[in-house]
C-alpha positions as CSV (number, residue, x, y, z in Angstrom):
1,X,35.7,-31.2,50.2
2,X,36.4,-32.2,46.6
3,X,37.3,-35.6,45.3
4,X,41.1,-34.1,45.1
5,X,40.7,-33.1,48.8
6,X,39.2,-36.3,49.8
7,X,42.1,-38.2,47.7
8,X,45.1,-36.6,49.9
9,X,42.8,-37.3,53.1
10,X,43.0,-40.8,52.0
11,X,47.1,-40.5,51.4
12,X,47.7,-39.0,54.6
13,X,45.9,-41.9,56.6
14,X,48.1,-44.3,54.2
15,X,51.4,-42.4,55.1
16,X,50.0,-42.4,58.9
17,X,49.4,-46.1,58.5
18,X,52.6,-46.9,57.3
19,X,54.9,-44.5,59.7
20,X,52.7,-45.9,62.8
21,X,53.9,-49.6,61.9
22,X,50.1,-50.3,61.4
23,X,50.7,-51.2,57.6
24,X,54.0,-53.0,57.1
25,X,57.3,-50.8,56.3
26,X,58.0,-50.2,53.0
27,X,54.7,-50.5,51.6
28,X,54.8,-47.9,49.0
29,X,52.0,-45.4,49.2
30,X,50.7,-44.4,45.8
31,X,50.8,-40.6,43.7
32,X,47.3,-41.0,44.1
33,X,43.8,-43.3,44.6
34,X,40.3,-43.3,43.2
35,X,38.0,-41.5,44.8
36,X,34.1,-42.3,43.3
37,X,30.5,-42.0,44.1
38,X,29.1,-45.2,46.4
39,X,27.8,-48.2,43.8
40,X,24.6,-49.2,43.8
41,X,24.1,-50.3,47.5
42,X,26.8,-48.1,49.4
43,X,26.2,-45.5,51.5
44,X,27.9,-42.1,52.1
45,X,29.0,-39.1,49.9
46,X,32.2,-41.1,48.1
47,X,34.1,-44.5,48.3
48,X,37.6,-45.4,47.6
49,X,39.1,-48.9,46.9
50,X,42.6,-47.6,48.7
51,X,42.6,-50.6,50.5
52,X,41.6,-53.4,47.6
53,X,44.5,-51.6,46.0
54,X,47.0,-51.6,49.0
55,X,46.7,-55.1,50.4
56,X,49.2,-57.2,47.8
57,X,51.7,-54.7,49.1
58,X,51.2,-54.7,52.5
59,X,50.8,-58.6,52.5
60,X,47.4,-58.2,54.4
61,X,43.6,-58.6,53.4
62,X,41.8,-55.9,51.8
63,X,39.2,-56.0,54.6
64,X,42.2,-55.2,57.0
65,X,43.7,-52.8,55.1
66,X,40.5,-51.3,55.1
67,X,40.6,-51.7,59.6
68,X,43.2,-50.1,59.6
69,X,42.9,-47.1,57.4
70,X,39.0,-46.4,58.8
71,X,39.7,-44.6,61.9
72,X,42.6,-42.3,60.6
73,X,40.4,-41.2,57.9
74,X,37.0,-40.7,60.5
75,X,39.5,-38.5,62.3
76,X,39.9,-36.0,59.6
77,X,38.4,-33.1,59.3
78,X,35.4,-32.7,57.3
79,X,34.3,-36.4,58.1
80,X,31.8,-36.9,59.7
81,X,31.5,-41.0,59.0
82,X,33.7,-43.7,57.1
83,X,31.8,-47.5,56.8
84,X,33.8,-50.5,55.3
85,X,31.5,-52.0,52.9
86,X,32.3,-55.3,50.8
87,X,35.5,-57.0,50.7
88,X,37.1,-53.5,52.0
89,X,35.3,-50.2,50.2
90,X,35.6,-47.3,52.2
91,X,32.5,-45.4,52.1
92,X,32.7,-41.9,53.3
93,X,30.1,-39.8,54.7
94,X,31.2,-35.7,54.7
95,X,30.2,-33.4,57.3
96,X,27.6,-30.7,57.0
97,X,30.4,-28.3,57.4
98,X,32.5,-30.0,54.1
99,X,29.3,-28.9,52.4
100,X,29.5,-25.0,53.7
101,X,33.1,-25.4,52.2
102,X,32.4,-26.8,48.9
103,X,30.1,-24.3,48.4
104,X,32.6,-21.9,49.3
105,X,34.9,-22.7,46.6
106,X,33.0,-23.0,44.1
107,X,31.9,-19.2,44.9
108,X,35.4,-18.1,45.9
109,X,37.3,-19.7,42.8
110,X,34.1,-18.9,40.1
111,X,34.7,-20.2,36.6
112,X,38.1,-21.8,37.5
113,X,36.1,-23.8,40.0
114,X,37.5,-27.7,39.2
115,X,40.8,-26.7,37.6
116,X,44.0,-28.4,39.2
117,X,47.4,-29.3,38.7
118,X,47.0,-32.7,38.4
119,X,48.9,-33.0,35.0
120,X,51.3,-29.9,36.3
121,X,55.0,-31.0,34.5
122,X,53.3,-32.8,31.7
123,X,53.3,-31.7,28.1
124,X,51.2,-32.6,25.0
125,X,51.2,-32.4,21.0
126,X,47.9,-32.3,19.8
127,X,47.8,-34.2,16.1
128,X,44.3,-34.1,14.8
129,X,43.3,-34.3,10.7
130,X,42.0,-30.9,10.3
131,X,38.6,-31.7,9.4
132,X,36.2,-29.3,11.7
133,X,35.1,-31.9,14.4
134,X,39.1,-32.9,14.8
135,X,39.7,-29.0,15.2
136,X,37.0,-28.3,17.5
137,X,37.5,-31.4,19.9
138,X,41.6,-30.4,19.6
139,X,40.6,-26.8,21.0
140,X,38.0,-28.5,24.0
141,X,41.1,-31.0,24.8
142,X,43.5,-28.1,24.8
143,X,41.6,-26.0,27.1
144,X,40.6,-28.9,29.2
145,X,44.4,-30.0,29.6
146,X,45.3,-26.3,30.5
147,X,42.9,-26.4,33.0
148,X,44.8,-29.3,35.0
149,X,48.3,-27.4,34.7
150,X,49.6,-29.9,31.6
151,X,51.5,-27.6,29.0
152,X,50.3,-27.9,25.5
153,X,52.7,-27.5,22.3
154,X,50.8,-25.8,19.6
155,X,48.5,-28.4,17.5
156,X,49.8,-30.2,13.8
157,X,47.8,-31.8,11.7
158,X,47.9,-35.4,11.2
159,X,49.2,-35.2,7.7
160,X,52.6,-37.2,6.5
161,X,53.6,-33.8,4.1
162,X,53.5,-31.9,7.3
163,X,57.3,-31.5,8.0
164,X,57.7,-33.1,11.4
165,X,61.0,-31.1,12.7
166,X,60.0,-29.4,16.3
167,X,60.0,-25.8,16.0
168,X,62.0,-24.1,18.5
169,X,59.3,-24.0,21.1
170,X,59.4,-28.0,20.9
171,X,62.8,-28.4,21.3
172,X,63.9,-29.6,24.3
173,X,67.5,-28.5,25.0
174,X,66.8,-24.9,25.5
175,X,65.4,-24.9,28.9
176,X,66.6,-27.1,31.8
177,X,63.1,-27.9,33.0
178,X,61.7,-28.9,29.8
179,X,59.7,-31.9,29.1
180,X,59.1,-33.7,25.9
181,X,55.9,-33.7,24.8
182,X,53.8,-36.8,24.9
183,X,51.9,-36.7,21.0
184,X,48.0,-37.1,21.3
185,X,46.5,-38.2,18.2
186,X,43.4,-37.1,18.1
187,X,40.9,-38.7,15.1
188,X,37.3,-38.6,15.7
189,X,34.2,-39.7,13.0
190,X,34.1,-37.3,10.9
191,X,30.9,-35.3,11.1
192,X,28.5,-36.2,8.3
193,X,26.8,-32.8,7.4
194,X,27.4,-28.9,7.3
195,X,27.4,-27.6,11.3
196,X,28.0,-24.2,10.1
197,X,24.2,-23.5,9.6
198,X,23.8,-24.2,13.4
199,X,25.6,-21.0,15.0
200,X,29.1,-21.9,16.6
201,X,27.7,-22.9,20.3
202,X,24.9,-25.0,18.8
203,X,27.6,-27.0,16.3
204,X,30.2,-27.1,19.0
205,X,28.0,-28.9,21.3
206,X,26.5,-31.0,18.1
207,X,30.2,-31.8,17.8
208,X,32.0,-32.1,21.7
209,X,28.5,-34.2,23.3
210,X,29.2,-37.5,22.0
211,X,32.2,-39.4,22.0
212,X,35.3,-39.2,19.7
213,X,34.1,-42.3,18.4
214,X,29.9,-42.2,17.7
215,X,28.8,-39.4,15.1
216,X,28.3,-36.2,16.0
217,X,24.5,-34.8,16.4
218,X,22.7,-34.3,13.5
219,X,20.6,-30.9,13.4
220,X,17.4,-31.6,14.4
221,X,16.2,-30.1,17.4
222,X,19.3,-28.3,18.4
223,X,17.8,-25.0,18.1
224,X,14.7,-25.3,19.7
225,X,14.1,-23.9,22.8
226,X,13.1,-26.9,24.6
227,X,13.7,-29.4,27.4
228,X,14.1,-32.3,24.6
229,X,17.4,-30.2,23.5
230,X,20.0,-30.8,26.3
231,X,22.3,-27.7,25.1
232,X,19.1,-25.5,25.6
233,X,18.3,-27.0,28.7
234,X,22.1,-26.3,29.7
235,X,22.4,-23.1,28.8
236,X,18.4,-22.3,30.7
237,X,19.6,-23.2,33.8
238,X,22.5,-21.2,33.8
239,X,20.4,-18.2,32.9
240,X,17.7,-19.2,35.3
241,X,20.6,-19.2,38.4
242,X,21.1,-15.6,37.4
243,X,17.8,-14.9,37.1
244,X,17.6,-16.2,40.7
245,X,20.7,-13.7,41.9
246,X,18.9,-10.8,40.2
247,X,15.6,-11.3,41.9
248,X,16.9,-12.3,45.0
249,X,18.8,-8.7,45.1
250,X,15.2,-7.0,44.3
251,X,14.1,-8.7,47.5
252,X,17.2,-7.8,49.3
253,X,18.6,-11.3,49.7
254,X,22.2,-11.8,49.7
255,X,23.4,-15.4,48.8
256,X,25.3,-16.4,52.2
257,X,25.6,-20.5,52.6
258,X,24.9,-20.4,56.4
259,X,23.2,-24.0,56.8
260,X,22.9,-27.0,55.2
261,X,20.4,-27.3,52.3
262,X,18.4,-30.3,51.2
263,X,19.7,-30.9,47.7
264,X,21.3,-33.9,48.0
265,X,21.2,-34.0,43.8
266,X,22.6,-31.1,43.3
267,X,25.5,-30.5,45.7
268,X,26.5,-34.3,44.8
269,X,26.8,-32.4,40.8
270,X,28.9,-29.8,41.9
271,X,31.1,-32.2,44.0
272,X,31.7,-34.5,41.2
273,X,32.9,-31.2,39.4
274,X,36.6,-31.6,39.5
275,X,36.8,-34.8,39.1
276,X,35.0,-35.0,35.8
277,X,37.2,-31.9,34.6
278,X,40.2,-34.4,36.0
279,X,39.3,-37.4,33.7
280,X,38.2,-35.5,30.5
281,X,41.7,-34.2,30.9
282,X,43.2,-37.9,31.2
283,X,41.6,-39.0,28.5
284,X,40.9,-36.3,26.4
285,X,37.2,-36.8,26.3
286,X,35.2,-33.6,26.4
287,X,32.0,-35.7,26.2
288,X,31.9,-36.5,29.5
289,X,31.9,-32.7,30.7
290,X,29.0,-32.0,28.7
291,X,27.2,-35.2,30.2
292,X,27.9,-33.5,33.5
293,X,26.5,-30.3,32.2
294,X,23.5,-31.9,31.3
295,X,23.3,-33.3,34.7
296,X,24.2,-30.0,36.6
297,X,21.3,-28.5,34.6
298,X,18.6,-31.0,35.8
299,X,19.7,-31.2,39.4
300,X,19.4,-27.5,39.5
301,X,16.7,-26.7,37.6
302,X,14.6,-29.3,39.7
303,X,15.6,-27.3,42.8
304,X,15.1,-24.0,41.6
305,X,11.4,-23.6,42.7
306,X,12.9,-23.4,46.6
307,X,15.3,-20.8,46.7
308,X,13.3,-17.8,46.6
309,X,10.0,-17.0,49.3
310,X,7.0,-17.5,48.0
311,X,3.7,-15.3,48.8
312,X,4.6,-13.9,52.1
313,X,6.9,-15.9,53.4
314,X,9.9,-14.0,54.9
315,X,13.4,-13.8,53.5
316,X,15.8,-16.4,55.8
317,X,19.0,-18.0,56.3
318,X,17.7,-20.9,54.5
319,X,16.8,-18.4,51.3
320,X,20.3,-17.1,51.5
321,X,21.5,-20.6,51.8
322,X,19.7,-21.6,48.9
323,X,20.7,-18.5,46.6
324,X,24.5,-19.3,47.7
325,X,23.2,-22.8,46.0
326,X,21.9,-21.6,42.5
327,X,24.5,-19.4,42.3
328,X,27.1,-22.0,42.5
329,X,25.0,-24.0,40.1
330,X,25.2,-21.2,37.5
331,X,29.1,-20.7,38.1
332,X,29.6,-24.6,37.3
333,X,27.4,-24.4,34.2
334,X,29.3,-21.3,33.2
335,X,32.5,-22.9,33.5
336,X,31.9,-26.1,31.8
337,X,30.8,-24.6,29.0
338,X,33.3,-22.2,28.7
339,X,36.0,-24.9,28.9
340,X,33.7,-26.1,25.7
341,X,33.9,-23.5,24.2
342,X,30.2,-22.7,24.3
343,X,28.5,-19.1,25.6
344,X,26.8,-19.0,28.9
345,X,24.3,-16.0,28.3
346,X,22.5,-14.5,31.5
347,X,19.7,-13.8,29.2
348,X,17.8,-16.6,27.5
């Protein structure tokens, strides 16, 4: 179950709520709430502050807001536990079987794995200087908008000789459906030094990894091979998931997730998937999917070492579970990266 799942789960216990007379008529039930990982102290898989943000409206306490939403959301499918935590968290513990499905998806939806329509009937202008880190953070936000369904009109530069009539595909009186665009001005720090020496993967990630507003990576260390450079690391745990698939075959193992695998790390990274794809979108921050990359990569690459038998143990259910894992892991790095415009090579 992905955050997005777990968000309408959440709505539909509102709506139930409100049509049942348990919350008062009329409260008006939100497009959408936040759906996070537990803070420091809080238990289960994800939280939501639904009921902190409810209770004004329906003129009760957070803590019985909270009451009240619990058991509708318990009774869900693929929840297994909900606890009220604090002045009215939700904390919510998924099923084993939520895992077999997020697993699933990922597999069944590959590289697209985390795309959406959450910004479906939106529509940007991307305005950016023109310098190269402006371009190159323009193309990761216009791929990462795409990805949650927005429409994006092609990009101008920032420049006041530019002549600022729409062309005719920004017009908005040609098509009954169209939306004006919301403009996006996008102005990074200018990188200080030539990237171009690097290779375009190395100098897109020396550009995208830290925020619009800090200064891009300098060179040093971004081609070596090494676990002190994160793209490297990246980029070798991707390879070493197909590795994995490719050995696995030579040992006649197909990757089947048929029971629950201890990698609490590392399915918690591929959860938290769509909803970092979600808010780079929102605010146009393609920083935070490499961070997540870079997290991916360790989670997996400290798990790695289980998924295959070693010596003369016996293929199992638990090996196929595990290559159904690491591939997974592989597909999220893949698709990450490809949404930053950076290769993903089997080979490294």
């Amino acid at each position: 179950m992905t955050p997005a799942d777990l968000s309408l789960t959440v709505l539909h216990a509102v709506r139930r709520a409100v049509g049942e007379g348990a919350l008062r008529a009329g409260t008006r039930v939100p497009e959408r709430v936040g759906i996070e990982r537990p803070r420091p102290g809080g238990s289960g898989d994800w939280a939501t502050n639904a009921a902190l943000q409810l209770a004004r409206e329906a003129g009760m306490a957070p803590l019985g807001v909270a009451q009240v939403l619990r058991p509708r959301i318990a009774e869900a499918e693929g929840i297994e536990h909900v606890e009220i935590t604090g002045p009215g968290f939700l904390n919510i513990t998924l099923a084993d079987r939520s895992r077999h499905a997020l697993v699933r998806d990922v597999l069944d939806k590959r590289e697209r794995y985390g795309h959406g329509d959450a910004l479906r009937g939106r529509a940007y202008r991307l305005v950016h200087p023109g310098d190269v880190r402006a371009t190159v953070l323009a193309e990761a936000v216009r791929a990462l908008l795409l990805a949650q369904g927005a429409h994006v009109h092609d990009e101008r530069h920032d420049d006041p000789r530019h002549d600022a009539r729409p062309r005719h595909d920004e017009r908005h009186d040609d098509h009954p459906h169209a939306t004006r665009p919301e403009t996006v001005t996008l102005r990074p720090l200018p990188a200080a030094h030539d990237v171009a020496a690097l290779g375009p993967d190395a100098a897109r990630w020396a550009l995208l990894r830290p925020a619009a507003h800090d200064r891009a990576l300098g060179p040093d260390g971004l081609l070596v091979q090494s676990e002190a450079n994160p793209l490297f690391t990246v980029r070798y745990a991707h390879s070493r998931a197909r590795a994995l698939l490719r050995n696995g075959a030579q040992l006649g193992i197909t990757p089947a997730y048929e029971e629950d695998v201890a990698a609490p790390r590392l399915l918690a990274a591929l959860g938290d998937h769509p909803a970092v794809l979600e808010a780079a979108a929102r605010h146009r921050a393609p920083d935070r999917v490499a961070r997540h990359m870079e997290a991916t990569a360790d989670a997996f690459l400290g798990f790695q070492h289980t998924v295959l038998p070693l010596g003369d143990e016996k293929p199992s259910a638990a090996h196929r579970s595990r290559l159904a894992l690491a591939e997974a892991a592989g597909t999220v790095l893949a698709g990450g990266l490809a949404l930053l415009g950076i290769s993903a090579p089997d080979y490294l």
